[in-house]
C-alpha positions, 0 to 999 in steps of 0.5 A: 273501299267498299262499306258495307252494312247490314242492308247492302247487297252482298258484292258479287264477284268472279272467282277461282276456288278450290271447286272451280270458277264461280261466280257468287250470286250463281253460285248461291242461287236461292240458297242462304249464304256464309262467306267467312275469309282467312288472311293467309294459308296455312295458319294455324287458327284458320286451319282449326275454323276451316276444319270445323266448318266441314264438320257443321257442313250437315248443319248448315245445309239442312237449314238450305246454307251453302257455305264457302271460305275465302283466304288470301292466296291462290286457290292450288295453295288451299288445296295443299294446305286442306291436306294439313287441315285434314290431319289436324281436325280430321276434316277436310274442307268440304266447300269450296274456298276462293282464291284471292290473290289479287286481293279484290275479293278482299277489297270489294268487301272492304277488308282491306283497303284499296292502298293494300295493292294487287298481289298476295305475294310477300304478304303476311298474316298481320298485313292482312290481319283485317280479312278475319270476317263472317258474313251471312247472306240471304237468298234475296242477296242482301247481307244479314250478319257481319262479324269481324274476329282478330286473328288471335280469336278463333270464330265460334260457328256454333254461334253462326248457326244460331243466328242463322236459325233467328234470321230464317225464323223472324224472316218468316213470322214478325218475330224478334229472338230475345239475348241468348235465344236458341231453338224452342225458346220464346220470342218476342213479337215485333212493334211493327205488329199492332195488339190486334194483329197479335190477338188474331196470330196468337189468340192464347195471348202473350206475356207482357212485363212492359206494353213494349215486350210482348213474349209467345212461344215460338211459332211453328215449334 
C-alpha cells in the first residue's frame, strides 16, 4: 500500500476511462492535475460532486487544470450512471472518469489496502468508504494537495479552486497566502526571502506585526 504525502510523485498508471485508455502522466502533459475518486457508482453524494465538477470545468481549465474522476467500478457503468448525474445536476460529466475495477488504481494511491483484493464486484460503498479522496498534481508530476472527505461529506470544489489558485500563485513568486486568502488578498513573503531580497521585489515595503510576518499585496494583481 502506497503512502503518499505532499511531495511524492503522483503514481502513474494505465486506465480505461470514460474517454478511452490513458495513461495519467500523458495524459496530464504540462497541465495541473485534479484527481478526485468515488467508492461506488450510482451513489447519491458522488453523483451531486461529479455533476458540479462539470459545472467548475471552465474554472479549472482557464487556471491550465485538467481534471478526471475515479470511481470503483468499470468505466461502461460511469457512463450509465453520468446519465442520472445529468438528470440530477443538470450537467454531465464532462471529463474523463477512470474505471477501476480491478481496484489498482485505488490501491497504488493508497485508498484501499492491498488485502481490499482484485475485483469491485460484490463490493460496497462502505467497503470502499476510504476512496473519497482529492489530489491536486503539478505539471512536474508531483502531488500538492491531498484531501480525504467521509462518505457523508460532500467535497467543497470550490475550495479546490482556491488552492489551486495559491498553489499556482506561490509556485511562481516566494509567496505564502495567509488563513482564508483568496484572489487580490494580501499575502505574505516567505522566510526563504532575506529583507534585502524583499526591498529589491517590494521597494513600497511591507507591513510587519512581528519581524516573522512580512505582508504585500499580491503580486502581479
Amino acid at each position: 500500500m502506497a503512502t503518499l504525502t505532499i511531495g511524492s510523485d503522483a503514481p502513474d498508471f494505465e486506465a480505461e476511462t470514460t474517454e478511452g485508455t490513458i495513461r495519467f502522466h500523458e495524459w496530464l502533459g504540462e497541465s495541473w492535475g485534479v484527481l478526485f475518486s468515488h467508492p461506488k457508482d450510482f451513489t447519491p453524494v458522488c453523483s451531486t460532486e461529479l455533476g458540479y465538477m462539470a459545472k467548475l470545468k471552465p474554472d479549472f481549465e482557464s487556471r491550465n487544470v485538467k481534471i478526471i474522476g475515479l470511481s470503483v467500478d468499470p468505466a461502461d457503468s460511469h457512463d450509465r450512471w453520468a446519465k442520472d448525474i445529468a438528470d440530477i445536476t443538470g450537467y454531465a460529466p464532462n471529463y474523463p472518469i477512470i474505471g477501476d475495477p480491478e481496484l489498482k488504481v485505488a490501491k497504488l494511491y493508497g485508498m484501499l489496502p492491498a488485502s481490499a483484493g482484485d475485483t469491485s464486484e460484490g463490493r460496497t460503498p462502505a467497503d470502499n468508504q476510504t476512496v473519497r479522496n482529492v489530489y491536486v498534481i503539478g505539471p512536474d508530476k508531483k502531488i500538492k494537495l491531498m484531501i480525504a472527505y467521509p462518505m457523508s461529506t460532500g467535497r467543497n470544489f470550490d475550495e479546490i479552486l482556491r488552492v489551486i489558485d495559491s498553489l499556482q500563485l506561490t509556485a511562481e513568486h516566494q509567496v505564502a497566502t495567509p488563513v482564508n486568502w483568496k484572489q487580490g488578498d494580501d499575502v505574505i513573503i516567505t522566510a526563504a526571502v532575506s529583507d534585502e531580497e524583499a526591498k529589491k521585489r517590494y521597494p513600497d515595503g511591507w507591513k510587519a506585526p512581528r519581524p516573522y510576518i512580512r505582508i504585500v499585496p499580491q503580486p502581479g494583481h
